[in-house]
PALO-165386 format. One record per residue (C-alpha): residue number from 1; residue in three letters; x, y, z. Coordinates in steps of 0.25 Angstrom, whole numbers, plus 5000, padded with zeros to 4 digits. Layout:
N
n, res, X, Y, Z
NUM, ALA, X, Y, Z
...
END
This chain:
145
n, res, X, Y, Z
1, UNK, 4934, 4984, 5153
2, UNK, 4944, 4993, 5145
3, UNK, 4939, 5008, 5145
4, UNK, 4935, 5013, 5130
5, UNK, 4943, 5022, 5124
6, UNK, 4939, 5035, 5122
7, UNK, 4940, 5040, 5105
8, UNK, 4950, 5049, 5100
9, UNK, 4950, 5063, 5095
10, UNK, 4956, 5070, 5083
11, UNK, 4966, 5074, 5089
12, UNK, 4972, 5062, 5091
13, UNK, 4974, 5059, 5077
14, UNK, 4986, 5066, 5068
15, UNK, 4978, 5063, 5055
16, UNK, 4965, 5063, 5048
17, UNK, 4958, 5057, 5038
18, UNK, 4944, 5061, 5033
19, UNK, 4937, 5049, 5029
20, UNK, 4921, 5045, 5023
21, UNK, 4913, 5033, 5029
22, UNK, 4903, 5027, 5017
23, UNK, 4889, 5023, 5019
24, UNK, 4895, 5008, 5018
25, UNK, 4902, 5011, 5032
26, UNK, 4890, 5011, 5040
27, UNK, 4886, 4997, 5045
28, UNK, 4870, 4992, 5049
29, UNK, 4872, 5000, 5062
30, UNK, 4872, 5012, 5056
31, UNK, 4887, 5016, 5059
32, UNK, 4901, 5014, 5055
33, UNK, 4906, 4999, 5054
34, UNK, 4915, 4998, 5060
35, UNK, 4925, 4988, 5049
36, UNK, 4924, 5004, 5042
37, UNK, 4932, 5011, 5055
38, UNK, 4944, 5002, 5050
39, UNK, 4942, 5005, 5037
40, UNK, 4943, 5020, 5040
41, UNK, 4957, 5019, 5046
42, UNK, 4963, 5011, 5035
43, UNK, 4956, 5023, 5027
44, UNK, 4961, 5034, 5036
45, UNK, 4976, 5027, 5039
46, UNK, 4979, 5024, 5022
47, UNK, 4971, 5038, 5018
48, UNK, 4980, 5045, 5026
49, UNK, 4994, 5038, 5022
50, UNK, 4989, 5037, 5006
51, UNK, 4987, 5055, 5007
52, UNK, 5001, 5055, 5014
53, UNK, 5008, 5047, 5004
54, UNK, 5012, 5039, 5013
55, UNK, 5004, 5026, 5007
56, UNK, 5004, 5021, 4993
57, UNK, 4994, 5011, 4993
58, UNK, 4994, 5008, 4978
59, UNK, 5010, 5008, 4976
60, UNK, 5017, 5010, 4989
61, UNK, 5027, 4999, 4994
62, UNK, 5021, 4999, 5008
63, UNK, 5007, 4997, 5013
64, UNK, 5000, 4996, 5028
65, UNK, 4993, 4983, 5031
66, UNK, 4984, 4984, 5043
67, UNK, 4989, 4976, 5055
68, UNK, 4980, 4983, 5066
69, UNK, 4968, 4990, 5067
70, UNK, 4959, 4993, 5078
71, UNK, 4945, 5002, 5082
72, UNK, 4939, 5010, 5093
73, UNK, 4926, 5015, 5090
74, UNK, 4920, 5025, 5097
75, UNK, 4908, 5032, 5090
76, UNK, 4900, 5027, 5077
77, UNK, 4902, 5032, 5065
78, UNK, 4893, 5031, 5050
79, UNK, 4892, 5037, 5036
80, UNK, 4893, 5048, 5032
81, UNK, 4900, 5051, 5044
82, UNK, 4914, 5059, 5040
83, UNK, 4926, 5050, 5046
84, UNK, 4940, 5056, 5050
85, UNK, 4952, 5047, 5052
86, UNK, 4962, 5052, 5063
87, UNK, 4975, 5045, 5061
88, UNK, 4989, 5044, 5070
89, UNK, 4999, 5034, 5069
90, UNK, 5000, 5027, 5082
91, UNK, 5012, 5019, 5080
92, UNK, 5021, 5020, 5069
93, UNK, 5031, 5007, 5068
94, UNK, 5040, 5003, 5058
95, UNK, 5032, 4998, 5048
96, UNK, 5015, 5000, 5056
97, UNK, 5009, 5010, 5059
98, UNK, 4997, 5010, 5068
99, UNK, 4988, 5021, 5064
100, UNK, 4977, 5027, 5073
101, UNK, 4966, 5032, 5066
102, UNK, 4952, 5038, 5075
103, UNK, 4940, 5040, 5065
104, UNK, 4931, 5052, 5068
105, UNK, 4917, 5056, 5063
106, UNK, 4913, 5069, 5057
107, UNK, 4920, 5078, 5065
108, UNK, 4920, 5071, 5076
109, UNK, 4932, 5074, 5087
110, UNK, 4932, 5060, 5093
111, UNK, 4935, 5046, 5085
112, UNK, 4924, 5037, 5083
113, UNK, 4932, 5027, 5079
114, UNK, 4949, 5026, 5080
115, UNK, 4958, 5014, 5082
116, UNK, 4972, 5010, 5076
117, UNK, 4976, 5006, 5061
118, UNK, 4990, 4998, 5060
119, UNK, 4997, 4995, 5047
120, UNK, 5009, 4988, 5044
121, UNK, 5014, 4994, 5033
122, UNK, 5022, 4983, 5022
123, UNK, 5029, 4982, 5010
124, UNK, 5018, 4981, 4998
125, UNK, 5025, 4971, 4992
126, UNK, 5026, 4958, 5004
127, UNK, 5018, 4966, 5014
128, UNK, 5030, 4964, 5023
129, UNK, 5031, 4976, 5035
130, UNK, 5040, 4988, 5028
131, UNK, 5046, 5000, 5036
132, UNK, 5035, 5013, 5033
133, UNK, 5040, 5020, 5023
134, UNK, 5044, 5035, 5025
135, UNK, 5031, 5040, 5020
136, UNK, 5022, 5033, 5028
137, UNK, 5032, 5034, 5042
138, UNK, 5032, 5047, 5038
139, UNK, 5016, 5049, 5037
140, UNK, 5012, 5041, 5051
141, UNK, 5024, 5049, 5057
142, UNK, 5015, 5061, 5056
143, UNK, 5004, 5056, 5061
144, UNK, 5010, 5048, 5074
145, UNK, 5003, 5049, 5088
END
């Protein structure tokens, strides 16, 4: 039997995003569901790119589709609770990036939560893979592990 992983820290993380859970978010058990964590790093991952300029999602002629997403999940989590998104790019190829993302509650040093986020980003028009643009190489560039 595979050991578990222990959570991250802040300090693995070269970003940050705040972020608000809604009382929608918490499920019969009294926590989290988790269907919302994956909703939080599309959040985070698009929030962040959007402030940077690096992502038109009304009229830009390239978009991420998600190929891969994947979560750990290491304490529970539940509204009103304040979220913070840490973000790295783990891998930055020619037209992907995988993005990792640890969500933290409150003030909270460890994740509760963190996993990976990949997109494939395309040509709006025929969702073919396109090269990223200089705005966007640029933005993950800065925030590589």
């Amino acid at each position: 039997m595979a050991e578990r992983r222990a959570p991250s820290t802040r300090d693995a993380y070269k970003a940050f995003v705040e972020l608000t859970t809604r009382w929608s978010d918490n499920d019969v058990y009294g926590h989290m569901n988790n269907v919302v964590h994956y909703a939080l790093f599309d959040t985070a991952v698009n929030q962040w790119l959007i402030e940077r300029g690096a992502l038109d999602i009304h009229k830009g002629e390239q978009i991420g589709l998600v190929v891969h997403t994947e979560c750990h999940y290491f304490a529970e989590m539940a509204f009103p609770d304040r979220v913070t998104a840490g973000l790295r790019a783990d891998r930055v190829g020619n037209s992907s990036v995988t993005y990792g993302v640890g969500l933290f509650r409150n003030d909270e040093e460890q994740a509760a939560a963190e996993g990976q986020f990949t997109h494939v980003y395309v040509a709006r028009e025929g969702r073919r893979p396109a090269p990223l643009n200089d705005d966007l190489r640029s933005a993950v560039e800065k925030i590589a592990a």
